[in-house]
C-alpha positions, 0 to 999 in steps of 0.5 A: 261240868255245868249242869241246868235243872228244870227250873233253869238254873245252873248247878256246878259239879259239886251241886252249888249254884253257879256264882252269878246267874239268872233267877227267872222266877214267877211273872213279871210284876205290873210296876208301880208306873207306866212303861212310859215313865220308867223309860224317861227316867232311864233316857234321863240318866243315859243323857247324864252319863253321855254328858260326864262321858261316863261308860256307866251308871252304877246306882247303889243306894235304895233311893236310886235304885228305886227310882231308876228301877222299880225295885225297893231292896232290903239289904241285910247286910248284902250289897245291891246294884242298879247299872245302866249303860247306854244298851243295858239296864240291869240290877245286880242282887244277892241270890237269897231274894231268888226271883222277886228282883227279876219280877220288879226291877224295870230291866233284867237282874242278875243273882249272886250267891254269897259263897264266894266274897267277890260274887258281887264284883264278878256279877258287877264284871260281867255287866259292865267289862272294863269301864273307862269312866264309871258313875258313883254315888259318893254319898252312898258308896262306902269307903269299904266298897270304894276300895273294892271297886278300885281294885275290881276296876283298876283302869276306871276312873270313879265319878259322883253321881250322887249329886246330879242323879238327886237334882233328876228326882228334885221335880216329878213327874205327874205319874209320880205327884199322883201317887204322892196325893194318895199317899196323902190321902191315905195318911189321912185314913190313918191319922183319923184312925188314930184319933178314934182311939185316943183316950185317957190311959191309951198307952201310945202304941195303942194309937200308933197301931191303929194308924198302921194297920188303916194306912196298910190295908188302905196302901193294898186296896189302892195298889193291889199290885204293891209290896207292903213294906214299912209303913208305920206311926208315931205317936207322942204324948206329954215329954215325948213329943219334944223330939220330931222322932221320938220312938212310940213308947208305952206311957199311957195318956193323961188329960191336959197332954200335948200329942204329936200324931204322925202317920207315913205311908210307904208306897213303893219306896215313896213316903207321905206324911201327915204330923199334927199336934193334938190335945187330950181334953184340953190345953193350958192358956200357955200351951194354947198361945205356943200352939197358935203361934205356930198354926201362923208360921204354917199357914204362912209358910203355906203362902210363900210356896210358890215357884221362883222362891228361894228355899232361904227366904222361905226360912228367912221369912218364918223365921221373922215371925218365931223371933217376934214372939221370942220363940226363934231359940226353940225352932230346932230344923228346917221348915220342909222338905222335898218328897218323893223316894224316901223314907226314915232310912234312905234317901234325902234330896238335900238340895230342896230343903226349906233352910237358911242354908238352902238357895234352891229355887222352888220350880214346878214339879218340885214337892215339898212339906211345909212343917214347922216345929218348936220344942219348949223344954219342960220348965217353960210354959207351954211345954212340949213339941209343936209340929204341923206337916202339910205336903205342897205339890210346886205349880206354874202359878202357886203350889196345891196342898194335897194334905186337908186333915184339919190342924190348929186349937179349933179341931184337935183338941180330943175328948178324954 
């Protein structure tokens, strides 16, 4: 027998919370947007589920779940779920995070506990019955899980998500542009904290701590109502800058070294960025030249953002001018890529990334960085890793940079 406590939740005779259930716990959180925005959203995936003829979308990964729901997970080691049906939306999350998915998540949660290795599948059961044709995020869904879903839905067929739930997140909205500009802003407070604290024998996490802690306390007066998770710096120094993302380490600063600042603020699962290289006290004639160069690959990149160019022939045209110089072999990724739900551990909207194997057309609402990066090895003159990152909101008629942290020789060269 069954038994229900004051706080609502449902005990079995043996005094054990019931495997799947409701965790109503506390008031419901103001969402990071607009009844309005979270509603389009939802309207849009029902529509691509009624396009595939699908019964159900069943999202898994942070990124979606995030988007679609307003709610960020932290897994450990514990599966998460985010359905939508034509009549229900509804997050499946495991018991040990209590009621914070119910007060987030733009639609209802369901709590499983993990005393039983199939309450996940039986919560995924009750939800959605005996679906027909079920959406899966191939690029998210383990080979693992799949298995499991074969077996918990044996008369569903399983069909991939993954692709077109990415291309419905590809354009913002302007909910969505807004906060990418405060988290630029905001990237902006932090690297300017950083600066401050620059010197000669600062060991790098010095620096990286004083971005962190501006952009969090920055993140909580702007949206009071946010969770602070995951915000963080990089900052390298000399030989560590030869990699975009070489951990911060504790080697102290010496005049004369190259200095790759990186600041991200997280805000409700959507990650901005601001990256500059910087000198302490001054920079060799070889260091200067590389550092110029690639200030002009930046601010032409910055020109060719505009909407009906290819993500190709951006890189095609930036890589013109590398090769010119004969410095093309020490460009070693893409010129940019999209913004929005991402961070260092989920997500990645691949379809607009500014590389030669990219022919995506830029349209409006899309939001993309322009940041191109040469690495010179060691014994080259000039040594060391070159990167400059801006943020480019997509418009009817060009793009807007919603970065204005000054870059290049004139302005960051440091006083030791």
């Amino acid at each position: 027998m069954n038994h229900t406590t004051p706080d609502g939740l449902t005990l079995t005779a043996a005094g054990e919370l019931r495997p799947v259930q409701h965790m109503r716990n506390g008031e419901r959180h103001a969402g990071t947007f607009s009844a309005a925005e979270m509603q389009r959203r939802q309207h849009a995936l029902r529509a691509l589920n009624e396009g595939l003829d699908l019964d159900a979308a069943l999202l898994t990964s942070n990124h979606n779940i995030n988007y679609f729901a307003d709610f960020m997970y932290c897994a450990f080691g514990r599966r998460y779920a985010f359905v939508l049906t034509a009549e229900h939306a509804v997050c499946i999350a495991p018991a040990i995070d209590a009621g914070q998915p119910w007060r987030r998540v733009r639609g209802d949660a369901l709590s499983y506990t993990d005393w039983h290795r199939d309450n996940y599948l039986r919560a995924l059961r009750r939800v959605l019955g005996s679906p027909r044709r079920l959406g899966i995020e191939y690029d998210h869904v383990s080979c693992e899980l799949r298995r499991e879903l074969e077996a918990g839905f044996p008369d569903a067929e399983l069909v991939d998500i993954g692709e077109p739930t990415m291309w419905l997140r590809a354009v913002k909205s302007a909910e969505e542009i807004a906060l990418i500009a405060e988290g630029a802003r905001i990237a902006e407070l932090g690297a300017a904290a950083m600066v401050e604290v620059i010197g000669q024998g600062v060991p790098e996490y010095e620096v990286a701590l004083a971005g962190t802690q501006a952009m969090v306390r920055a993140i909580a007066r702007s949206f009071p109502d946010a969770e602070l998770m995951d915000t963080w710096s990089w900052f390298q120094s000399g030989i560590n800058t030869d990699g975009a993302h070489n951990p911060v380490t504790s080697r102290r600063l010496v005049a004369g070294d190259i200095l790759s600042l990186n600041c991200f603020p997280m805000i409700a699962g959507y990650y901005t960025a601001l990256e500059r290289t910087l000198f302490l006290d001054h920079a060799s004639d070889a260091h200067l030249r590389i550092w110029h160069i690639n200030c002009e690959v930046h601010r032409r990149g910055a020109e060719l953002l505009r909407p009906g160019a290819r993500c190709c022939d951006v890189a095609a045209e930036l890589n013109a001018i590398y090769r010119e110089h004969g410095l093309l072999a020490y460009r070693s990724f893409g010129y940019g890529h999209s913004f929005g739900v991402l961070s260092h551990y989920y997500g990645r909207e691949a379809g607009v990334e500014l590389r030669e194997d990219v022919d995506t057309v830029l349209a409006p609402g899309m939001v993309v960085s322009m940041e191109p990066m040469l690495s010179l090895p060691r014994a080259h003159p000039g040594a060391g890793g070159y990167r400059e990152h801006d943020i480019f909101a997509i418009t009817d008629t060009g793009a807007r940079n919603l970065t204005a942290f000054p870059f290049g020789p004139e302005h960051n060269i440091v006083a030791a």
